[in-house]
DRENDO-1510 file (C-alpha; in Angstrom, 1 decimal, always signed):
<recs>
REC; n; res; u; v; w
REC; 1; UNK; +81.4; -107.5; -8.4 .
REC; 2; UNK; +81.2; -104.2; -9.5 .
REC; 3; UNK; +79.5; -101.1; -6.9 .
REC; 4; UNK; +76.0; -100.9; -8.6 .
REC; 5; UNK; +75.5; -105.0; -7.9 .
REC; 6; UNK; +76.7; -104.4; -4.3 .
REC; 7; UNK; +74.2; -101.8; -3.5 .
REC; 8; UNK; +71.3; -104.0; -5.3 .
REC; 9; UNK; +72.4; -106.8; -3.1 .
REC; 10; UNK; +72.2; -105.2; -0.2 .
REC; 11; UNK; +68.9; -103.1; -1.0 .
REC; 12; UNK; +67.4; -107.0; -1.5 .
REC; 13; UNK; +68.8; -108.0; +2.0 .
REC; 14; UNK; +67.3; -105.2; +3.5 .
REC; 15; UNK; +63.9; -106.1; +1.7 .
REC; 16; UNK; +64.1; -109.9; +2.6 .
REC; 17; UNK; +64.3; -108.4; +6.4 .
REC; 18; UNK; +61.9; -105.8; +6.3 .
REC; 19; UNK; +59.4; -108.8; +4.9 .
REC; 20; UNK; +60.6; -111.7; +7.4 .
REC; 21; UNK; +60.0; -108.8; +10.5 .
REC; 22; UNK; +56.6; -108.5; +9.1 .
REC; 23; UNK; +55.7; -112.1; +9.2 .
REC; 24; UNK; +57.0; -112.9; +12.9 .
REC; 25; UNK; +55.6; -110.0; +14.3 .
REC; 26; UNK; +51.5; -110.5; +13.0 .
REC; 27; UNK; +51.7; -114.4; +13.0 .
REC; 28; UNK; +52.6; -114.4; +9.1 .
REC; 29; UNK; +49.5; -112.3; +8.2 .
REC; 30; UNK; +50.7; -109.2; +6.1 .
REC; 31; UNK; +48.1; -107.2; +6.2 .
REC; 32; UNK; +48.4; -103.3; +7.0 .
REC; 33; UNK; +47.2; -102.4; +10.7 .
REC; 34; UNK; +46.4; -98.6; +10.6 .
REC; 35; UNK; +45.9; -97.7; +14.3 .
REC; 36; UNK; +42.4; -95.5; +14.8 .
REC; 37; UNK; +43.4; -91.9; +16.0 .
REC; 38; UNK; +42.6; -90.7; +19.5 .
REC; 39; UNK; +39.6; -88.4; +20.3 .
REC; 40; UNK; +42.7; -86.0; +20.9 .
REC; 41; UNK; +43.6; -86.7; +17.1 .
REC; 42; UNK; +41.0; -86.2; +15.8 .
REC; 43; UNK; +40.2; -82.5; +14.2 .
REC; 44; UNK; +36.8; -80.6; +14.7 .
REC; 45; UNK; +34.3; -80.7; +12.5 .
REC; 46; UNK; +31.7; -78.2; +11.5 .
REC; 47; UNK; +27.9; -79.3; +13.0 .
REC; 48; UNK; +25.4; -80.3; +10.8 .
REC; 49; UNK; +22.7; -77.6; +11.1 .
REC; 50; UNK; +20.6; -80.1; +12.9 .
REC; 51; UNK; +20.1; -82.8; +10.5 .
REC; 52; UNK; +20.9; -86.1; +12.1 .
REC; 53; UNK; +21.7; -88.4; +15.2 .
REC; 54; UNK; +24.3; -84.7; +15.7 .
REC; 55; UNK; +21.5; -82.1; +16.1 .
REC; 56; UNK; +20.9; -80.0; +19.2 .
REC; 57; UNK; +17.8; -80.8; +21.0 .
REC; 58; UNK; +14.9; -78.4; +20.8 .
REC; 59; UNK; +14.6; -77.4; +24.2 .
REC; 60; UNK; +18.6; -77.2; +24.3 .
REC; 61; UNK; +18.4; -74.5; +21.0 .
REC; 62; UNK; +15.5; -72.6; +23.4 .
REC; 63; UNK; +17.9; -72.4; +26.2 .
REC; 64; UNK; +20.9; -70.9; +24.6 .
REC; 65; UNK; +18.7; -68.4; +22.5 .
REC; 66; UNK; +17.1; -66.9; +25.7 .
REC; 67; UNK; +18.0; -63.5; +25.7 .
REC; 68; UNK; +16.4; -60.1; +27.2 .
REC; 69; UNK; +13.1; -61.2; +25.7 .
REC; 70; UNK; +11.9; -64.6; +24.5 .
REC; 71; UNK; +8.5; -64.5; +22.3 .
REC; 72; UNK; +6.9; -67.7; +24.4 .
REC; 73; UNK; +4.0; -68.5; +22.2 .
REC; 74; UNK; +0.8; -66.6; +20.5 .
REC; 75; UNK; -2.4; -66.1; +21.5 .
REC; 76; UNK; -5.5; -67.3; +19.1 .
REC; 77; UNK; -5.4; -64.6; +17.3 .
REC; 78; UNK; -1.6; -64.9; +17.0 .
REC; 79; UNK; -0.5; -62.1; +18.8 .
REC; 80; UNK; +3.1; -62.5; +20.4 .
REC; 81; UNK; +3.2; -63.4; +24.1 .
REC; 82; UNK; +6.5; -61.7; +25.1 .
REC; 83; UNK; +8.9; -62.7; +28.3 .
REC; 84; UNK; +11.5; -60.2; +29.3 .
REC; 85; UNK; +13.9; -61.7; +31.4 .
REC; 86; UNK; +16.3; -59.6; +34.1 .
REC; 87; UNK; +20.0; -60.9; +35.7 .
REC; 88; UNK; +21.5; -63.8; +34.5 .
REC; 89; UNK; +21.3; -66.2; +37.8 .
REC; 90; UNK; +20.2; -69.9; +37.5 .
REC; 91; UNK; +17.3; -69.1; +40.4 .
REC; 92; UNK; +14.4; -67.9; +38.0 .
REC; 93; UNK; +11.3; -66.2; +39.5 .
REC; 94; UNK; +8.8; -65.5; +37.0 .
REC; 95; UNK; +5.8; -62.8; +37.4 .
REC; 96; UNK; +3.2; -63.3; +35.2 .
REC; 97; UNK; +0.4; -60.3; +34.7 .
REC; 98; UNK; -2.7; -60.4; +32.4 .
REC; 99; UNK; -4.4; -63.4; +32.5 .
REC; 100; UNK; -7.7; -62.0; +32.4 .
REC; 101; UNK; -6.9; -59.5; +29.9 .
REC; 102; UNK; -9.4; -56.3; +30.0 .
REC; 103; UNK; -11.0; -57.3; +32.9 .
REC; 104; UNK; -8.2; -57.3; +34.9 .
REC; 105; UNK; -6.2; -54.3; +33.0 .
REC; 106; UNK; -4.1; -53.4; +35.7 .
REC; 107; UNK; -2.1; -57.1; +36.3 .
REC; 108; UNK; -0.8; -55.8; +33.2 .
REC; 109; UNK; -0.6; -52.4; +33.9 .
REC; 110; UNK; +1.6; -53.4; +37.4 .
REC; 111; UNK; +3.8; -56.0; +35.4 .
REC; 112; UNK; +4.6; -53.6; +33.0 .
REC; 113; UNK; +5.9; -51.2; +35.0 .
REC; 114; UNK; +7.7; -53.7; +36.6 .
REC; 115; UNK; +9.3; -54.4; +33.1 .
REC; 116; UNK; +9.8; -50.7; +32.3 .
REC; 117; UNK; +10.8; -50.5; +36.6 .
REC; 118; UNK; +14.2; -53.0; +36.0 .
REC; 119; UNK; +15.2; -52.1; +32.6 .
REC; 120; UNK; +15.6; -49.2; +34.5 .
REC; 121; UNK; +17.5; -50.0; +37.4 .
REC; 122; UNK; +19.0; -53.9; +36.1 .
REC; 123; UNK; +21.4; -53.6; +39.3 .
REC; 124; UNK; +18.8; -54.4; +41.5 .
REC; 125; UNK; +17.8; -58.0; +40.5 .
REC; 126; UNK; +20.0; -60.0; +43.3 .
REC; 127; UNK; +23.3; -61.9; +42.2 .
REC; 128; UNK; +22.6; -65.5; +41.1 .
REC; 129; UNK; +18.7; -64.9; +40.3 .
REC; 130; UNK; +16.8; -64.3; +36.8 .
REC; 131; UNK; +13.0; -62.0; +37.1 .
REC; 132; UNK; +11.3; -63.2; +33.9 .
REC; 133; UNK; +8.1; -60.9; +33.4 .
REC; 134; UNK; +5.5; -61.9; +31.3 .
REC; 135; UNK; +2.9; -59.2; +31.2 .
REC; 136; UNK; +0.4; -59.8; +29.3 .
REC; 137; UNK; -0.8; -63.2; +28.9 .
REC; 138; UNK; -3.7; -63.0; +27.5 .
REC; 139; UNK; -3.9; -60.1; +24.8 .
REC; 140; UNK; -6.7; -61.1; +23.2 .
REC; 141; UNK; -8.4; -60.7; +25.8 .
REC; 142; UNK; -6.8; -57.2; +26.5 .
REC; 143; UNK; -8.2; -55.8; +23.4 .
REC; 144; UNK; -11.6; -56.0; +24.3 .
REC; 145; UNK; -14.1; -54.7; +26.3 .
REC; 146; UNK; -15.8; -55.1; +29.3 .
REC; 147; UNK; -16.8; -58.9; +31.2 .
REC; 148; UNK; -15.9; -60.4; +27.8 .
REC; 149; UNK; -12.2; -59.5; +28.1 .
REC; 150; UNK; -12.0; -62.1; +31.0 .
REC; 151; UNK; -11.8; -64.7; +28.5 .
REC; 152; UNK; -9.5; -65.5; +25.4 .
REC; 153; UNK; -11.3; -65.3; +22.0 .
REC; 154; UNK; -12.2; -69.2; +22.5 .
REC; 155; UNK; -14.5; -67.6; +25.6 .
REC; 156; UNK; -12.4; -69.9; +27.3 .
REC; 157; UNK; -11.0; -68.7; +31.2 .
REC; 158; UNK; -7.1; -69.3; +30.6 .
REC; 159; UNK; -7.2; -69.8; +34.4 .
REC; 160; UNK; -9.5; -72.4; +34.6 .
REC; 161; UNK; -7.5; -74.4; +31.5 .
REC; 162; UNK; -4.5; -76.0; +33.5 .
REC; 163; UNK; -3.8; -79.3; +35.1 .
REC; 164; UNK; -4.6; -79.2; +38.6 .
REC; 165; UNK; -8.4; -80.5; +39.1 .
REC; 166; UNK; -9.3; -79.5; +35.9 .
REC; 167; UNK; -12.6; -79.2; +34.8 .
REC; 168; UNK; -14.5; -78.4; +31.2 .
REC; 169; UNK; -17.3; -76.4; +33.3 .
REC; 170; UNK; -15.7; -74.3; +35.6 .
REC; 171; UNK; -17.2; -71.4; +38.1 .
REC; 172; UNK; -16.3; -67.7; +38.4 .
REC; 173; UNK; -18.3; -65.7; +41.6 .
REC; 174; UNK; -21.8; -67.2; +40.5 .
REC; 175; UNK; -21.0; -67.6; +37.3 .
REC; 176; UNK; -20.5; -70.9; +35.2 .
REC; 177; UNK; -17.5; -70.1; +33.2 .
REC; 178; UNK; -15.8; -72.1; +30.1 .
REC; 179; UNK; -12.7; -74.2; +31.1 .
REC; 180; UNK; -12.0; -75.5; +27.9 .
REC; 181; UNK; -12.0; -78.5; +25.9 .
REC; 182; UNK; -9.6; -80.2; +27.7 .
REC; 183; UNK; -6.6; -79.2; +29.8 .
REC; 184; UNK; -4.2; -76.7; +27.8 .
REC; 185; UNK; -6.8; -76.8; +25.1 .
REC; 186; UNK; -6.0; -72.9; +24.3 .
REC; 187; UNK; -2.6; -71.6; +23.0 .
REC; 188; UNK; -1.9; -69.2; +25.6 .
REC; 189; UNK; -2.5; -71.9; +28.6 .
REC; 190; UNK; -0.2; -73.9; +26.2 .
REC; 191; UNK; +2.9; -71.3; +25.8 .
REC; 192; UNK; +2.6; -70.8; +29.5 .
REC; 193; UNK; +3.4; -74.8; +29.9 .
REC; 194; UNK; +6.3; -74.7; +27.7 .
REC; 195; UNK; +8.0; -72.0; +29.0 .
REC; 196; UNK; +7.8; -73.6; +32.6 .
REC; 197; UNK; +8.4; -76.9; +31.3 .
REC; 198; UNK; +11.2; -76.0; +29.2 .
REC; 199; UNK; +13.2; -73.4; +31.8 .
REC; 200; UNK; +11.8; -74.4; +35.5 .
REC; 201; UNK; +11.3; -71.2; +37.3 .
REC; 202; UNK; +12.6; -71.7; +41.2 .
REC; 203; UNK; +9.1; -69.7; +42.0 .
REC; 204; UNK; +6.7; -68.1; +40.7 .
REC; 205; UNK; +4.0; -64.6; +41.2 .
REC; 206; UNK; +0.8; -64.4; +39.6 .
REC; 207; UNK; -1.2; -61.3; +39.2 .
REC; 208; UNK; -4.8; -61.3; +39.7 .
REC; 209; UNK; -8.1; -58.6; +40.9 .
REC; 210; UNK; -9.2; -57.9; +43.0 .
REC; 211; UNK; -9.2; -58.5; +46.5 .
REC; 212; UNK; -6.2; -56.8; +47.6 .
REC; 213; UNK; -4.9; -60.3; +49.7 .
REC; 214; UNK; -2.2; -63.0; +49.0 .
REC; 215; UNK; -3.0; -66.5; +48.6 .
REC; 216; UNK; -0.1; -69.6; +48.4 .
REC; 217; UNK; -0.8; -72.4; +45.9 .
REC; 218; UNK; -1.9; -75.7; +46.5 .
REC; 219; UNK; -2.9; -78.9; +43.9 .
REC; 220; UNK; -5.6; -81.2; +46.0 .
REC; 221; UNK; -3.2; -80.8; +49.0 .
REC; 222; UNK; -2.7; -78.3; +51.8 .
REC; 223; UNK; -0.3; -75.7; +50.2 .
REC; 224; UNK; +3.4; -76.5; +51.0 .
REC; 225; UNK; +6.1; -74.5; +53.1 .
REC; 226; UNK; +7.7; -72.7; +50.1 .
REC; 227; UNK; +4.6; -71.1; +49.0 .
REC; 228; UNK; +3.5; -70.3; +52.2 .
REC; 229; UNK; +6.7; -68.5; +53.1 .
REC; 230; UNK; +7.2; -66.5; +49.7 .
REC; 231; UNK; +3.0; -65.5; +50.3 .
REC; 232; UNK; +3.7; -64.5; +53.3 .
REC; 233; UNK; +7.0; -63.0; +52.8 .
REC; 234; UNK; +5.0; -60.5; +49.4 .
REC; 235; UNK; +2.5; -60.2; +51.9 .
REC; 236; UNK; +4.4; -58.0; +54.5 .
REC; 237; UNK; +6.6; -56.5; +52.2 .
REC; 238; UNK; +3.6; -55.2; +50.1 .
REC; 239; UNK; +1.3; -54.9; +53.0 .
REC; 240; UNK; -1.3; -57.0; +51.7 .
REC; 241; UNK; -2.8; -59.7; +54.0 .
REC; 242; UNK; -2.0; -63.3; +53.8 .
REC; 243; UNK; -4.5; -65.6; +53.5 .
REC; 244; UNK; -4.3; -69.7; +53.6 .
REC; 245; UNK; -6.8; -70.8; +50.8 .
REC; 246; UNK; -9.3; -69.0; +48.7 .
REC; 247; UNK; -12.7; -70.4; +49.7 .
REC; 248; UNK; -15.0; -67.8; +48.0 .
REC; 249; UNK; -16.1; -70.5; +45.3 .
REC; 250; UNK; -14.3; -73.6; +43.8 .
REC; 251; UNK; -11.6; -73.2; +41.9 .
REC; 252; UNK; -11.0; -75.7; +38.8 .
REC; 253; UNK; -7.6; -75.4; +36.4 .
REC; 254; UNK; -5.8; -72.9; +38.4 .
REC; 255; UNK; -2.5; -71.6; +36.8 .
REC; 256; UNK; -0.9; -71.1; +40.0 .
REC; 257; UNK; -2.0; -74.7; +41.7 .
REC; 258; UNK; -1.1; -76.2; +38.5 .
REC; 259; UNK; +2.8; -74.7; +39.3 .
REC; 260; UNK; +2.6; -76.2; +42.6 .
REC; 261; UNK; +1.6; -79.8; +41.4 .
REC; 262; UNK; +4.7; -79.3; +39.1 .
REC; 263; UNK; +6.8; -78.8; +42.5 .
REC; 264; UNK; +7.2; -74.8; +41.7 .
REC; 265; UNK; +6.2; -72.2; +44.9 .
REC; 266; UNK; +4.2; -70.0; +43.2 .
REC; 267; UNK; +1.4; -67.7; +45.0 .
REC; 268; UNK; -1.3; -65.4; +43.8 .
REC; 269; UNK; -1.4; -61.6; +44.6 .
REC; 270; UNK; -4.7; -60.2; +44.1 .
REC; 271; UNK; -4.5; -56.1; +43.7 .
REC; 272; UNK; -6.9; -54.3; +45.2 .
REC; 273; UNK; -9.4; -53.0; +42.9 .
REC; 274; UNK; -9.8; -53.4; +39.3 .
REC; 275; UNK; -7.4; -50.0; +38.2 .
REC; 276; UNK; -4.7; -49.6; +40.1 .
REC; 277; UNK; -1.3; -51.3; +40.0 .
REC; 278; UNK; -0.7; -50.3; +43.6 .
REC; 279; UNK; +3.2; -49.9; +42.1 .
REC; 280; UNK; +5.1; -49.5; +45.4 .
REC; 281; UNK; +3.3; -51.2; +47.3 .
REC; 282; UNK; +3.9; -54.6; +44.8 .
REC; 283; UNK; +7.5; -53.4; +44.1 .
REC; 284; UNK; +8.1; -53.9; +47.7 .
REC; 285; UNK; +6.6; -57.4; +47.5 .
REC; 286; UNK; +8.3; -58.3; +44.0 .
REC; 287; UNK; +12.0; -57.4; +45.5 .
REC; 288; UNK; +11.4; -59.3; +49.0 .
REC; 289; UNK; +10.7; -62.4; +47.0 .
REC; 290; UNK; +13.5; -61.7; +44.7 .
REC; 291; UNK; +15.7; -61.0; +47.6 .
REC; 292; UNK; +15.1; -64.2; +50.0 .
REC; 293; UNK; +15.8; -66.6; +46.8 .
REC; 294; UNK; +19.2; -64.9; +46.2 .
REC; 295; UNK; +19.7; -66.1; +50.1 .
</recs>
């Protein structure tokens, strides 16, 4: 036998072998196993811009694209309703001015200088807490005149629109005032909502005139601790009086008793008079709040 048959012979030896392993090792099936790579294995792969079982949630894509000023909704005439947002803690307080738009100019007034106030000076918002600002809630309402700038373009009282004891018909002094069609019937009630359903502000200030007092929130209960302690903590910091509940006349879809039913310490700080922002006075009260949530 010459050396080319000796190396086929034992290249078919080494086949017949190879083959017999096979069968005694998977039961005389032949069939190719290919073992399915580990999630460590496996490379990356690029996302799929949102299209599919893969895409980010909505209110996940909100979250990561709050920066120093989120546009939270517009109002019926489709004006922006702008937050600005100071520090970068997970406790979120959020001041909200300008509900009743021209009637109330100076909620706006006060929270704008608050914005203008910590763009300023960003060292003083406490470690570990966010101060989201929302001035103007209302701007319709800021661009007109008189009484009627109380109300949205819808003649609708954005603080008679929310989800606490709601009602279509509600009352202002001695006045019957419009509530709306239905809870969060109006688009600036409605970005309001969002925002605090999306993000869960820790607590929350809300700007009102005039009365120059403090009031904590409540939802068809007595109000609870937290409010009472943040009211009465603005309250000697800003020098205003603290008062239990606001008895002057019913009130029906209140912004700031809506909060509390949502579990959120929130309190209402009515300025003084009708022009004045009463700055350091309410910059006292803003910082004491931000303060004993960074404890």
């Amino acid at each position: 036998m010459n050396s080319k048959n000796i190396v086929i012979g034992i290249l078919v030896l080494v086949l017949i072998g190879a083959i017999s392993y096979l069968l005694l090792n998977n039961g005389g099936d032949t069939t190719v196993v290919v073992e399915k790579p580990t999630s460590d294995e496996i490379l990356p792969v690029e996302p799929d811009e949102g299209i599919g079982d893969g895409a980010t949630p909505i209110e996940e894509v909100e979250m990561m694209e709050r920066e120093d000023e989120t546009n939270i909704g517009t109002s019926v005439n489709g004006d922006d309703i702008t937050a600005y947002h100071f520090g970068t803690g997970d406790t979120e307080v959020l001041l909200v001015g300008g509900t009743h738009g021209s009637y109330s100019p100076n909620t706006s007034a006060l929270a704008n200088e608050a914005v203008e106030y910590f763009q300023a000076n960003p060292d003083t918002i406490p470690e570990g807490v966010m101060l989201t600002i929302i001035p103007n809630l209302n701007p319709d309402g800021l661009a007109m005149t008189g009484t009627q700038g109380r109300f949205n373009v819808n003649n609708v009282d954005l603080n008679r629109n929310f989800d606490c004891e709601w009602s279509a018909e509600g009352v202002w002094r001695d006045q019957k005032v419009s509530g709306g069609s239905s809870v969060f019937s109006e688009p600036e009630a409605q970005a309001l909502r969002n925002y605090v359903e999306t993000y869960d502000p820790n607590a929350a200030i809300v700007l009102f005139s005039a009365e120059g007092k403090v009031y904590p929130s409540a939802c068809e209960k007595v109000p609870n601790n937290a409010s009472v302690e943040m009211a009465a903590t603005y309250a000697t910091a800003a020098g205003y009086p603290a008062e239990a509940t606001f008895d002057a006349y019913p009130i029906t879809g209140d912004m700031v008793n809506w909060m509390a039913k949502q579990g959120i310490p929130a309190i209402s700080v009515l300025l003084t008079d009708y022009k004045n922002t009463e700055w350091t006075k309410n910059k006292a009260g803003i910082e004491a709040v931000l303060k004993a949530y960074a404890e």
